[in-house]
Phi, psi and omega in degrees: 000153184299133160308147146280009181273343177275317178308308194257116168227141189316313198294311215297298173313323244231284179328325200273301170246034174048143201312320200311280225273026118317297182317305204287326162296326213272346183259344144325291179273354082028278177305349179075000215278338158282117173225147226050046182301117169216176197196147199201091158069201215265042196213136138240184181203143160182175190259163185219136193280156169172204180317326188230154180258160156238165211232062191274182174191150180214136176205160180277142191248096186065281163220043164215184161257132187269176146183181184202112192237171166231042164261151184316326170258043187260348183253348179284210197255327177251100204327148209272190179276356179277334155298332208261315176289339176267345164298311156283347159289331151324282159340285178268035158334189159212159154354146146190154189251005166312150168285123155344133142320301184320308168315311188326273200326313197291312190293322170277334152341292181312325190290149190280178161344287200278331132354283206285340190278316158331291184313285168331282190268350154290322124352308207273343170342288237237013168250125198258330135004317177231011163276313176288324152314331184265335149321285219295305173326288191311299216283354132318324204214328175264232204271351173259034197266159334275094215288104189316252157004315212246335169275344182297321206288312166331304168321296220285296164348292165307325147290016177173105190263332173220009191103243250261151182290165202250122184312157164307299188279013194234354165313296196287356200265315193287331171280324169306319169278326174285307185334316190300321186263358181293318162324307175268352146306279199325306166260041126298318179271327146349269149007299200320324193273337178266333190257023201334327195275331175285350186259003171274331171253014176251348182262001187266332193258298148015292185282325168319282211273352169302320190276321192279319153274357153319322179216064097251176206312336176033180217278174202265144179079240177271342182322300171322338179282348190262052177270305196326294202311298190304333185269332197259341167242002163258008171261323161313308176277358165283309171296341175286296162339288197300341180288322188275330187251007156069028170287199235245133191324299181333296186311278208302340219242278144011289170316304172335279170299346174266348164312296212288319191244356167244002189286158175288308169297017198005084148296346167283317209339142163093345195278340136341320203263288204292325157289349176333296201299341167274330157312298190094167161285340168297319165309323174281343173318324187272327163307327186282307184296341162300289151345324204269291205296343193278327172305299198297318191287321156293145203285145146316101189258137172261191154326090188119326187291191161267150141247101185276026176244070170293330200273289190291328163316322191291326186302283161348304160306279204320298138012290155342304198281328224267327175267347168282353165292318185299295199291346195090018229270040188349311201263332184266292208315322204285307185313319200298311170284339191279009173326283176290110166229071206231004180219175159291309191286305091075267157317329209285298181312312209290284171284015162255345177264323181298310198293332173300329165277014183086011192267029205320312187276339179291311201302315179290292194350280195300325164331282185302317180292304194301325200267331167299313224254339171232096178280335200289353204283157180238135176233024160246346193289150206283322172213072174261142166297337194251015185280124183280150204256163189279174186293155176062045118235164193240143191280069159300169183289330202228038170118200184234140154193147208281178114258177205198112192119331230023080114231145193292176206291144166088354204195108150210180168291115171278193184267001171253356169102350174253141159309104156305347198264326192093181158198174193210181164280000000 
């Protein structure tokens, strides 16, 4: 690996994160608001103050620069400016003859066992951060790991710390706890080829907190969108579990589907694509007939009606259209939109998909229907659902595109009968 002493240049910043978020570092450190600058072995770290403090670190990842903030533009490919501020303070340190982490470092080395055990846990007193790291440990890595009970419960905490949604300024602190425990899932599934009983319990803890941060309150407003990472790598280790530990389809296939379709955020969406191969085929005989019966028990809405499942109905769907793609299914995928006809767009959808099949007189047909049944709709108006599309194009729900074979673009039947496009989570 690169030193970061080799890695990190002002230019390196300038490349990485463009002039804008360059600028907003440079008045950050300007502003003093970076504080508590240290530096450890190939790691530096601090905080940089503001409505919310944030907590960065930056260290070298191969021949490039890593880091980690916990702020919202910290999840894109460039770094944010709170990183960009403490790189550059790095940089431009000044001279001190003050002693070091790096010295630090020489001094605890030096100390014996019951020392260094003193320090550490008389720390972990009154730090709870690093109180809760040194649980997470034992109950991962020590002689009673993998110990259930102590993550669970640590988990569930983290994921709902009081009841109530989490203030704006109490964010980076509530993810920096989920982070923690996502992690010792992350070496519990690590574990799993050697442990088989850790990837049994990291895949049991997995599904807990999927459900658990589904529904609690977690932090208010858009705040809340900085959820997605924590949801997308604990759906990642969840699918690495179910790899290592082979349960038993049916069950899992079962599970699955109430993720994707009662969660309030279907966290699943899409788990059909990503599981197949843990499934087998019994699991999906069992996804699709759970899926059939749960479609057939909603009622069929014409024009007009109401739905008081909207959600689950959407969901549902998806799931439908996702297997008929698969099976290959035409006659069914059509049954499938016509569930619903209780809006224009609804119609809209319906004959945008025939004509996307070549279906063209089916395609007016629903056309012709939408407009008796909802006459006030104009269908030449620029954003009626029922605005008919220019020639060599198709009106979709997410836009025009053309087509060409008569199956859209991205999505056709193969000779086996699967959807070429996939699916993912």
């Amino acid at each position: 690996m690169t030193p970061l002493s080799w890695i990190l240049r002002e230019s390196l910043l300038r490349r990485l994160a463009g002039e804008r978020t360059l600028g907003r570092a440079e008045q950050d450190l300007a502003g003093g608001r970076v504080r508590g600058l240290a530096g450890q072995g190939e790691r530096i770290a601090a905080t940089v103050a503001g409505d919310t403090d944030y907590q960065v670190v930056l260290w070298a990842q191969g021949d490039g620069l890593a880091w980690r903030c916990g702020c919202p533009g910290s999840m894109g490919v460039r770094p944010c400016r709170h990183a960009v501020a403490v790189a550059l303070a790095w940089l431009r340190r000044p001279p001190s003859e003050e002693l070091t982490l790096e010295e630090a470092t020489s001094y605890v080395q030096a100390l014996d066992r019951a020392a260094l055990q003193e320090l550490v846990l008389g720390r972990a007193l009154v730090d709870e951060g690093l109180r809760l790291q040194l649980v997470l440990g034992a109950a991962v890595h020590g002689p009673a790991s993998p110990h259930r009970p102590t993550l669970r419960a640590a988990l569930l905490r983290a994921v709902d710390p009081d009841g109530e949604p989490v203030p704006l300024a109490g964010v980076p602190v509530y993810l920096a706890r989920l982070a923690q425990l996502v992690d010792a899932l992350g070496e519990l599934v690590a574990q799993g080829p050697r442990r088989p009983a850790c990837a049994t319990v990291a895949l049991e803890l997995c599904e807990e907190a999927l459900w658990a941060l589904d529904r609690a309150p977690g932090p208010i407003g858009r705040a809340r969108g900085r959820l997605r990472p924590v949801f997308r790598r604990l759906q990642s280790l969840h699918l690495a579990a179910c790899q290592q530990v082979r349960p038993d389809p049916a069950a899992l296939a079962a599970r699955l589907l109430a993720l994707e379709v009662d969660s309030v955020h279907g966290v699943m969406r899409g788990a059909l694509g990503a599981y197949a191969d843990v499934l087998g085929e019994v699991g999906i005989q069992v996804y699709a007939r759970l899926a059939e019966q749960a479609w057939a028990e909603l009622p069929a809405l014409g024009p007009g009606d109401s739905d008081p499942q909207p959600r689950r109905r959407a969901r549902l769907r998806g799931v439908m259209e996702a297997l008929c793609w698969q099976r290959g299914d035409l006659p069914g995928l059509i049954q499938v939109y016509q569930k619903d006809l209780s809006h224009p767009a609804r119609f809209a959808a319906l004959a945008s998909l025939c004509r996307e099949l070549g279906r063209l007189q089916e395609a007016e047909l629903w056309l012709a229907r939408a407009q008796a049944a909802f006459p006030a709709a104009q269908p030449d108006h620029q954003k009626n659902p029922l605005r008919r599309p220019q020639a060599g194009q198709t009106a979709c729900a997410g836009g025009s595109s053309s087509v060409e074979g008569g199956a859209p673009r991205g999505r056709s039947f193969g000779s086996t009968g699967t959807c070429s496009n996939g699916m993912g989570t």
